[in-house]
SEGU-599504 format. One line per 8 residues: their letters; for each residue x, y, z of N, C-alpha, C. Coordinates in steps of 0.05 Angstrom, whole numbers, plus 32768, in hexadecimal, padded with zeros to 4 digits. Layout:
# residues N
a	X/Y/Z/X/Y/Z/X/Y/Z ~ ...
END
This chain:
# residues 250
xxxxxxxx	7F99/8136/7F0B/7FA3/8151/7F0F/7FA3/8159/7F2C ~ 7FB6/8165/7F34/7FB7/8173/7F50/7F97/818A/7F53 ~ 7F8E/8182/7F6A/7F76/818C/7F78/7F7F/81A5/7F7C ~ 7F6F/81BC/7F6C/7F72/81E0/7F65/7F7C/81E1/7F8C ~ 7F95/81EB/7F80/7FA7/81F6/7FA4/7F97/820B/7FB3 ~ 7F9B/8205/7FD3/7F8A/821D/7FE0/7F9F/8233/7FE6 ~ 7F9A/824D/7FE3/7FAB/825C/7FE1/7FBD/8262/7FFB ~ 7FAE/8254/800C/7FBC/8256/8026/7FD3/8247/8024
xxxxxxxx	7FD3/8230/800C/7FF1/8220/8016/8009/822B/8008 ~ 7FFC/8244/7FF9/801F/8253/7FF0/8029/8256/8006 ~ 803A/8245/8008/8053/8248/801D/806E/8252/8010 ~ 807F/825A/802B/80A3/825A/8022/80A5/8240/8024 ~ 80C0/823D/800A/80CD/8227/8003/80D2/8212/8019 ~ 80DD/8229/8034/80E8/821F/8044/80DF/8200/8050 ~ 80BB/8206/8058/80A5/81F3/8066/80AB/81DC/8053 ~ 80A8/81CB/8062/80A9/81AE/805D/8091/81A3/8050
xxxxxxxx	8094/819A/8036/8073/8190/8025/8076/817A/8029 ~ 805B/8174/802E/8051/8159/8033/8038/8155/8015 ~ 803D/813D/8006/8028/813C/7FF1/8011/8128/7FF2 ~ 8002/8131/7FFF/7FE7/8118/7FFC/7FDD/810F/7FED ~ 7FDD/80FD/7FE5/7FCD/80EB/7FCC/7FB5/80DF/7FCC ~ 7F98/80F2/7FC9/7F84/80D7/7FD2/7F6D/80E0/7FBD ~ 7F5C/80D2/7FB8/7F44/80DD/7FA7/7F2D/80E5/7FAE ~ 7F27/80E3/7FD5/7F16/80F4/7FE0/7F22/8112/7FE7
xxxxxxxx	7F0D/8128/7FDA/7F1D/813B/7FDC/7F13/814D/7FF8 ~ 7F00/8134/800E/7EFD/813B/8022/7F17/8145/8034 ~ 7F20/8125/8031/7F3D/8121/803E/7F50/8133/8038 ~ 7F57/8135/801E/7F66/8144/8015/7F65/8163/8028 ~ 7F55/816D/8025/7F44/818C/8026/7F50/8188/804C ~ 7F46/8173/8055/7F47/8171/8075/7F60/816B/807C ~ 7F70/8163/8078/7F87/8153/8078/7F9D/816D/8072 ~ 7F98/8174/8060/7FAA/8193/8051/7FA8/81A9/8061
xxxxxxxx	7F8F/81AF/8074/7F8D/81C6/8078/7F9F/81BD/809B ~ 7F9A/81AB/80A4/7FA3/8199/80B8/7FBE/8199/80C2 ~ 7FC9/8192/80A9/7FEA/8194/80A4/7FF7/81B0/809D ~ 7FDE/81C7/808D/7FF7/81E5/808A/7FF0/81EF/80A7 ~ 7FE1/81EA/80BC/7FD7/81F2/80D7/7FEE/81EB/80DF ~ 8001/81D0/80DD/8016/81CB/80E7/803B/81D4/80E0 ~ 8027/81E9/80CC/804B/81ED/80C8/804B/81E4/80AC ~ 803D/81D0/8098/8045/81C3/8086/8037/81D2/8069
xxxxxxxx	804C/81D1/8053/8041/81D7/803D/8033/81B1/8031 ~ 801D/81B8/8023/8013/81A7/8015/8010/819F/7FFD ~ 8015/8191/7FEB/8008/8181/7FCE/7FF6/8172/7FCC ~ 7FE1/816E/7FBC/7FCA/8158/7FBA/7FC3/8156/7F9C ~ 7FC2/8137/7FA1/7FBC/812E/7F88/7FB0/811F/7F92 ~ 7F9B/811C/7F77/7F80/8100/7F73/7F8C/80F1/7F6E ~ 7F93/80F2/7F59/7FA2/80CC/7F48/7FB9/80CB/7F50 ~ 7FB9/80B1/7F50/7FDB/80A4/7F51/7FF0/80A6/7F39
xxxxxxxx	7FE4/80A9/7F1F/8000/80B1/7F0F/8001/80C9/7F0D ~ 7FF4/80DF/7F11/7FF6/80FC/7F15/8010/80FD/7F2C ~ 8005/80F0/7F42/8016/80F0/7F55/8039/80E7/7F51 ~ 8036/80D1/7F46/8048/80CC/7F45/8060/80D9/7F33 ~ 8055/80EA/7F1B/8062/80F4/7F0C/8070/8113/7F1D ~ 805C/8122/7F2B/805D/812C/7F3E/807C/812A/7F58 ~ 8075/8110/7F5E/808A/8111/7F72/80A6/8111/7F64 ~ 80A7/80FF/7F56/80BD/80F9/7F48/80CA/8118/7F3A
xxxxxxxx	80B3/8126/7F30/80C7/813B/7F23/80CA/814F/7F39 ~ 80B9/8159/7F49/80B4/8169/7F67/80B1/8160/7F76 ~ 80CF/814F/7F8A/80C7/813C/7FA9/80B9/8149/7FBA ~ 80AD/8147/7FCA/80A1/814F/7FEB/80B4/8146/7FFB ~ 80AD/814D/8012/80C1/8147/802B/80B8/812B/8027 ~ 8099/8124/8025/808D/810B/8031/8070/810D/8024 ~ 8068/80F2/8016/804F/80EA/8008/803F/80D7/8017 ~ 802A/80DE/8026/8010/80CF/802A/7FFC/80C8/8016
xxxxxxxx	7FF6/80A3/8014/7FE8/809E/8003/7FDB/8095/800D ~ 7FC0/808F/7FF8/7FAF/807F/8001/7FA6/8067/7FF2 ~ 7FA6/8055/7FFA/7FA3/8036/7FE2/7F94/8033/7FCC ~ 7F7D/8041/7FDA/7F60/803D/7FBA/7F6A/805E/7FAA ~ 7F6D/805C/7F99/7F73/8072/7F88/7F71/806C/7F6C ~ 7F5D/807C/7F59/7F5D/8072/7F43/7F7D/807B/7F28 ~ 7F7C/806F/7F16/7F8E/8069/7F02/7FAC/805C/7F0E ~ 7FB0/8068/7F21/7FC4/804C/7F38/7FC4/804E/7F4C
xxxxxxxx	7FB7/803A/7F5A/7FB4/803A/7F75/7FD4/8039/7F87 ~ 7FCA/8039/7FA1/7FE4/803E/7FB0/8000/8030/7FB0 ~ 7FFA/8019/7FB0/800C/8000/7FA2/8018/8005/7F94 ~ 8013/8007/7F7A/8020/800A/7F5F/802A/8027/7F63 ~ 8019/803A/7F6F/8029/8055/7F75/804C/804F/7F86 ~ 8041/8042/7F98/8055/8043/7FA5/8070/802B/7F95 ~ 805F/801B/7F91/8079/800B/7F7F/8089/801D/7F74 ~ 807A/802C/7F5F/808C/803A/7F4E/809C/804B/7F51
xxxxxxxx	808F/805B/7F65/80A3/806D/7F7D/80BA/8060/7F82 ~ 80B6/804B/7F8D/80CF/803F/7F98/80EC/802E/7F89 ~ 80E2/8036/7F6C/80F4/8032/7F5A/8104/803F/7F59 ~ 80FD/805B/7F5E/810E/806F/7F53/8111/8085/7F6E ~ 8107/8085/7F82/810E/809B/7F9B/8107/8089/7FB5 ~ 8119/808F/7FC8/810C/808C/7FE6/8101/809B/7FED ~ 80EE/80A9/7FE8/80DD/80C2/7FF3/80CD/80B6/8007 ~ 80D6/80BD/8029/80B5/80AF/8038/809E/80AC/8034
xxxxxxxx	8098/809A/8035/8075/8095/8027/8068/808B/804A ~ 804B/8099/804E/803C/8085/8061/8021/8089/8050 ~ 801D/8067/8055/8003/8061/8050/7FE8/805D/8058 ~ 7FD7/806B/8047/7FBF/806B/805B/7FAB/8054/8054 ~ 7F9F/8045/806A/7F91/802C/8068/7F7D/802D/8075 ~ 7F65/801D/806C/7F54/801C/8083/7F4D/8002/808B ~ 7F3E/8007/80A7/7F43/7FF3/80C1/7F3E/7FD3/80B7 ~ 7F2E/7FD1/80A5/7F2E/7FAE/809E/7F40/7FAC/8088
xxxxxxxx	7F57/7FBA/8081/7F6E/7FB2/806C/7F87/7FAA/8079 ~ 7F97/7FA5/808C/7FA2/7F96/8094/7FB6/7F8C/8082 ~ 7FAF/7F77/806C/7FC2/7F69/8052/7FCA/7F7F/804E ~ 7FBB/7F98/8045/7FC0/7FB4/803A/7FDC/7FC1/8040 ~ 7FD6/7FB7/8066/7FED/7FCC/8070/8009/7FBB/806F ~ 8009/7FA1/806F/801F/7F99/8066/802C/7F9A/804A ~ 8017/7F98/8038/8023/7F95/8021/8031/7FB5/801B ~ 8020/7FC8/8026/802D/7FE7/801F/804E/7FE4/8030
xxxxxxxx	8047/7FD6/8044/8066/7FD8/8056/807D/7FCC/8041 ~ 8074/7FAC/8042/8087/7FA2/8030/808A/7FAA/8015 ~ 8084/7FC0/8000/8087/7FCC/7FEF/809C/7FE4/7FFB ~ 809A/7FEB/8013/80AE/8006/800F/80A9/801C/8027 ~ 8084/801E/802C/807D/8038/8039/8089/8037/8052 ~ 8090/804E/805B/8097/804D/807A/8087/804D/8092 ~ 806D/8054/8083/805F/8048/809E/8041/804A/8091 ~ 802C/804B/80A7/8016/8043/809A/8001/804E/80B2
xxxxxxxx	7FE7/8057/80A9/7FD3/806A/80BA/7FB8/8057/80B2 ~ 7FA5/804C/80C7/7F8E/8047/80B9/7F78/8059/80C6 ~ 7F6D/805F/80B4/7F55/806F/80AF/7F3A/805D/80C3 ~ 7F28/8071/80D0/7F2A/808A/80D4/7F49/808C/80EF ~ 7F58/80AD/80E4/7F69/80B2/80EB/7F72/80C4/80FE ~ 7F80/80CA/8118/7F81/80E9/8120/7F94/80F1/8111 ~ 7F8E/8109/8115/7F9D/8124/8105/7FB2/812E/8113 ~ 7FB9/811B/812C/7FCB/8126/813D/7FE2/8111/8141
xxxxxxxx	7FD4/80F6/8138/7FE5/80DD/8134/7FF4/80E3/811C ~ 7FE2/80E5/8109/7FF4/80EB/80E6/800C/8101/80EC ~ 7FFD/811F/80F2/8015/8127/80F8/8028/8129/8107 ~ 802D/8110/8125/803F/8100/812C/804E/80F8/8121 ~ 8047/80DA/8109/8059/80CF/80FE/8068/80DA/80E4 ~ 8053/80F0/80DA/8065/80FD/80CA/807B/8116/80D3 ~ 8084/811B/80E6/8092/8124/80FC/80AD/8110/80F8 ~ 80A5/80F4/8104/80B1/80E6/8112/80BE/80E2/80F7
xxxxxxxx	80BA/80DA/80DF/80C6/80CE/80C9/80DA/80E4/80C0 ~ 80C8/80FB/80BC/80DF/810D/80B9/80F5/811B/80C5 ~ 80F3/8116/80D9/8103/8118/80EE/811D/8108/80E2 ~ 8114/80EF/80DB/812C/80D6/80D6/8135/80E1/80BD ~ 8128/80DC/80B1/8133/80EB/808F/8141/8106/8092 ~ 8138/8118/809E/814C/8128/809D/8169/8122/80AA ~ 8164/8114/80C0/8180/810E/80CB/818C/80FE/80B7 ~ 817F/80F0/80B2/819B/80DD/8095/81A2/80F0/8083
xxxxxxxx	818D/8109/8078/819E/811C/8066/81B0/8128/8071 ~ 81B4/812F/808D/81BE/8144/8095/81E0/813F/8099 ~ 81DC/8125/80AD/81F6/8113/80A7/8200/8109/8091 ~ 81F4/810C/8077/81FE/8105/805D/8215/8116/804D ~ 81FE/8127/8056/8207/8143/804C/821E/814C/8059 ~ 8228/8148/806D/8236/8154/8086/824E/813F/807F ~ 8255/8123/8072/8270/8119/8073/8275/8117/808B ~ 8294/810F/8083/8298/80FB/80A2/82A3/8119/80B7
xxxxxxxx	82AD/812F/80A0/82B5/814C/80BC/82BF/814F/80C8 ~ 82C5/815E/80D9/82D9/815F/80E8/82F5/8153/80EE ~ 82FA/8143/80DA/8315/8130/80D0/8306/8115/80DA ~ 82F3/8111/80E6/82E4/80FC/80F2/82DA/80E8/80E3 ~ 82E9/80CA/80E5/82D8/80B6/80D0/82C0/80B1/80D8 ~ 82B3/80B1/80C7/8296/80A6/80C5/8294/8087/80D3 ~ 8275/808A/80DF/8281/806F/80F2/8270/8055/80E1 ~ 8280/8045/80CB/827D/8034/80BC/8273/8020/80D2
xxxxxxxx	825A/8012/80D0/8254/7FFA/80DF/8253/7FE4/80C8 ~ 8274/7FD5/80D4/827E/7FB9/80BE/8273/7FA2/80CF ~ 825E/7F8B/80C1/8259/7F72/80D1/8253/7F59/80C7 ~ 8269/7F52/80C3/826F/7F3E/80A7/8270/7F44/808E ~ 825B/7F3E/8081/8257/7F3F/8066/8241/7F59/8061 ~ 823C/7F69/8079/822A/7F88/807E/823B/7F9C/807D ~ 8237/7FB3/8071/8240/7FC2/807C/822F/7FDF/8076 ~ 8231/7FEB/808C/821C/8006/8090/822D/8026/8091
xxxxxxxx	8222/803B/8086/8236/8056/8087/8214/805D/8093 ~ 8215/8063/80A7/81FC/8073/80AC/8202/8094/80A6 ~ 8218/809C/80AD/8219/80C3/809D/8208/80BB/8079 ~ 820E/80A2/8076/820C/80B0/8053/81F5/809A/8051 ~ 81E8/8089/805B/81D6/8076/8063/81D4/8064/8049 ~ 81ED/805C/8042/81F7/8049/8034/81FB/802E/8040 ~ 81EB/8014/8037/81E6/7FF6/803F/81F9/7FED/8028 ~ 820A/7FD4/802E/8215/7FBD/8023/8210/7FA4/8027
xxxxxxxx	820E/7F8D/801C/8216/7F76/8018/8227/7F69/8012 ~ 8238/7F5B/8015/824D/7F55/8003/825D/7F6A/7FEC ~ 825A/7F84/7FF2/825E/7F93/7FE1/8246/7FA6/7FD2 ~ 823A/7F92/7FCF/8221/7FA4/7FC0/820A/7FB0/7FCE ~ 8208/7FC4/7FC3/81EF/7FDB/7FCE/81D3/7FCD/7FD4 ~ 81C9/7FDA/7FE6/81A9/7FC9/7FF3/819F/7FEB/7FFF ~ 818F/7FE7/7FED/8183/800C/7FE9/8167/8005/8001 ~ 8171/8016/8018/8151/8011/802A/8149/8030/803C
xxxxxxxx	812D/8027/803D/8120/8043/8047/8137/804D/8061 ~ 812E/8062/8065/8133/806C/8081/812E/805F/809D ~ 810E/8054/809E/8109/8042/80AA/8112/802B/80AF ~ 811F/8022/8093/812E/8001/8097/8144/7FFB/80A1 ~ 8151/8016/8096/8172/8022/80A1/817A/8024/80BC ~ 8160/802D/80C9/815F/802D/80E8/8161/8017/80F8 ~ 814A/8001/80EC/813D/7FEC/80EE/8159/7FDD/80F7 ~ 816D/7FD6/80D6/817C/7FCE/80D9/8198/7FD3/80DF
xxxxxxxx	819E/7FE9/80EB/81B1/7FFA/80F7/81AC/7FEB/8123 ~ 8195/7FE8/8125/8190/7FE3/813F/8198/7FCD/8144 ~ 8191/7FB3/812E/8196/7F98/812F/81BB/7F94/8131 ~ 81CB/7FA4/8118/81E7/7F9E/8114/81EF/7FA5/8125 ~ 81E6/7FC0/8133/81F6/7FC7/8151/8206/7FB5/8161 ~ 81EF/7F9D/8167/81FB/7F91/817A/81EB/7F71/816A ~ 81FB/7F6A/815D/81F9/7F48/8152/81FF/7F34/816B ~ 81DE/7F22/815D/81DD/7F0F/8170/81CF/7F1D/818B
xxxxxxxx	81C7/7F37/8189/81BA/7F39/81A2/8195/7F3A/819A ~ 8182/7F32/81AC/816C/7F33/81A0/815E/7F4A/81A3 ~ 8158/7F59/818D/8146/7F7B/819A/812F/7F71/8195 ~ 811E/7F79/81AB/80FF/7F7A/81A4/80F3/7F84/8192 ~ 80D3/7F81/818D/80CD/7F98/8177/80C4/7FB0/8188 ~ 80C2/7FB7/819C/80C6/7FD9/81B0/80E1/7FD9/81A6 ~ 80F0/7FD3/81AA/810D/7FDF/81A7/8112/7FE6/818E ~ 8105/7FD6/8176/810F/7FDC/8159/80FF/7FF5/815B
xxxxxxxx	80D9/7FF6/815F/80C9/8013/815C/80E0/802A/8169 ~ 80EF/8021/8185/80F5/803B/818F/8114/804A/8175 ~ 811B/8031/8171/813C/8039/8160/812F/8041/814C ~ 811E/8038/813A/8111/803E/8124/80FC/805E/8123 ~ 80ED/8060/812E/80DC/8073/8134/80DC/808C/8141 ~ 80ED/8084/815F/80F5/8099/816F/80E8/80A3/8172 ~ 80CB/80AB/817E/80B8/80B9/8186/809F/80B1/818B ~ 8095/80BD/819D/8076/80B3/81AE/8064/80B0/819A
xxxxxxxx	806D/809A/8192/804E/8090/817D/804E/8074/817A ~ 803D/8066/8181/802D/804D/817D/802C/803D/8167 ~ 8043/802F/8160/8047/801A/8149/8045/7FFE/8152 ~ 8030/7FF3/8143/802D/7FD6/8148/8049/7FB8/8143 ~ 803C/7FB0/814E/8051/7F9E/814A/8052/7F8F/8120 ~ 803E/7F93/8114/8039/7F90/8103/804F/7F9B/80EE ~ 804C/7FB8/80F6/8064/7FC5/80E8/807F/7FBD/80E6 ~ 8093/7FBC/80FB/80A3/7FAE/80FC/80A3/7F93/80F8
xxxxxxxx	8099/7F83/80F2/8099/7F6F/80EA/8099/7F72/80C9 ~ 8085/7F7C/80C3/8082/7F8A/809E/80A1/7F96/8097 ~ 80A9/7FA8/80A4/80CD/7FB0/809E/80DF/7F98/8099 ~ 80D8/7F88/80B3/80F1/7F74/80AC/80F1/7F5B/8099 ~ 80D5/7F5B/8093/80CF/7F4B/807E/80E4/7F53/8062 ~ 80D9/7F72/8064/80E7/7F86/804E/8102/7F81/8046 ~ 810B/7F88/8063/812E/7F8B/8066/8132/7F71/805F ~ 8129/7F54/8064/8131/7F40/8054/8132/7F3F/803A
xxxxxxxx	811D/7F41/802C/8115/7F40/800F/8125/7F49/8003 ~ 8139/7F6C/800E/8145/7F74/8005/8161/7F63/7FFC ~ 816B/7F63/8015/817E/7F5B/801E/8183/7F3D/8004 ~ 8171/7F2E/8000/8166/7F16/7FFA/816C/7F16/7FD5 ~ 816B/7F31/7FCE/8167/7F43/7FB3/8187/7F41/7FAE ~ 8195/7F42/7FBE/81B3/7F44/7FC2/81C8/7F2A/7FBD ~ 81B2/7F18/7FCB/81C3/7EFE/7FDA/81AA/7EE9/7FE6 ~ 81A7/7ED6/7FD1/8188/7ECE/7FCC/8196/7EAD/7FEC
xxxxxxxx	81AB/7EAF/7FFA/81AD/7EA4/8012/81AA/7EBA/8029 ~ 81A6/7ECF/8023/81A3/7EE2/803D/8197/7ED4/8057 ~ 81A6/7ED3/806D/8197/7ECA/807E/81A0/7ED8/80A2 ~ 81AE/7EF9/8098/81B5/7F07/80AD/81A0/7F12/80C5 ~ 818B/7F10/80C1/8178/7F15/80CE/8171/7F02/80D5 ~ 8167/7EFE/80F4/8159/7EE7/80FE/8144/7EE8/8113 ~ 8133/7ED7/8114/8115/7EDF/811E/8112/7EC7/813D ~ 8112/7ED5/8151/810C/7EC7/8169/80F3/7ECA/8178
xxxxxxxx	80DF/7EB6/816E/80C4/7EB3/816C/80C2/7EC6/8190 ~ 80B8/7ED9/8188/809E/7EDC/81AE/80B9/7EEC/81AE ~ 80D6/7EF8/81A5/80E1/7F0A/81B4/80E8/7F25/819A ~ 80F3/7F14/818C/80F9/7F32/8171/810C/7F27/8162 ~ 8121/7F36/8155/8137/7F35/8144/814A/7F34/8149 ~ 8163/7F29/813A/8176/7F27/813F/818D/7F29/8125 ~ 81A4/7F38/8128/81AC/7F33/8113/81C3/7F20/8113 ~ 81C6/7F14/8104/81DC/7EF5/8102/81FB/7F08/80F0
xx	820E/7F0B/80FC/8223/7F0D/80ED/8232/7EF9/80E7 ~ 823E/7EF4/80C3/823E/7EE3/80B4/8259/7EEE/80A2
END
């Protein structure tokens, strides 16, 4: 069940909810009061299928989880999530989970926080994500306008509508976060050129915050798998040991 609301977070519609998911209701309590200080309305839930039933029928702007959670932990939360919505997810980990933070990456989350955390970093990156997400709604929503075509990025057998943040393969749909869209929007730009992983954080992230190299590396794992889901020879992405990525047009 959702943790009895503090009356302070009746907010207008307007404020952006963020829904925390954790079963310390330390965090929760600290974390919530943290985020409506910033402007943000809040949701909290203990369990993971509470939650999840939750998001799915009432999205948030953006859901923070946390891995150990009883009746479904973060994993399976987030799996299931990711069946059915791209809703930003960041995950919260702590410092000797590591496997943790990749496996939450390569499942979907857009990014990842380990515990103990500042309260000034979290609400950084949840800034920074939403920032991106809204811009893909905004250009979605907005059409190509002004009699203006939309600027289709065609590259071989890719092709990208970033207004409507629609991915292809050979034709067929390759459904990816916001994060991955970026990820791989930076690479097609310019094929055959090698971007670092600074360059992917800065195209990807866009803002003063401190992403390991770990992360980007966890995305492009992603963006393959995906891709992979499509066209079990995928091999548009390519990895140049000690410099970064590259994308191969094919």
């Amino acid at each position: 069940m959702p943790a009895t609301p503090d009356p302070a977070s009746s907010t207008p519609a307007a404020r952006q909810v963020i829904a925390l998911v954790d079963d310390d209701r330390n965090i929760l309590t600290t974390v919530s009061i943290a985020l409506q200080a910033e402007g943000f309305a809040t949701r909290v839930y203990t369990d993971g299928q509470t939650a999840l039933r939750a998001l799915l029928d009432n999205p948030p702007d953006l859901a923070i989880f946390d891995i150990k959670l009883p009746r479904m932990d973060g994993f399976e939360l987030l799996e299931a999530l990711r069946a059915r919505s791209s809703l930003p997810v960041i995950f919260l980990t702590s410092k000797d989970e590591e496997p943790d933070e990749a496996r939450g990456l390569a499942l979907g989350a857009d990014d990842y926080i380990a515990k103990p955390f500042s309260q000034r970093l979290l609400v950084a990156r949840i800034r920074a994500i939403l920032r991106r997400t809204e811009l893909a709604r905004a250009t979605a929503e907005a059409g190509p306008g002004d009699g203006e075509d939309r600027q289709v990025v065609r590259r071989g057998r890719l092709e990208m509508d970033p207004p409507r943040h629609l991915v292809t393969w050979d034709g067929k749909p390759v459904g990816l976060t916001v994060t991955e869209f970026l990820i791989l929007e930076a690479l097609a730009s310019r094929p055959g050129v090698v971007k670092s992983r600074n360059q992917l954080m800065d195209a990807a992230y866009n803002d003063d915050v401190f992403i390991d190299d770990r992360t980007i590396d966890s995305h492009i794992k992603r963006l393959r798998r995906k891709f992979r889901e499509v066209d079990p020879d995928f091999s548009g992405i390519e990895t140049l040991y000690g410099a970064g990525y590259s994308f191969a047009e094919s």
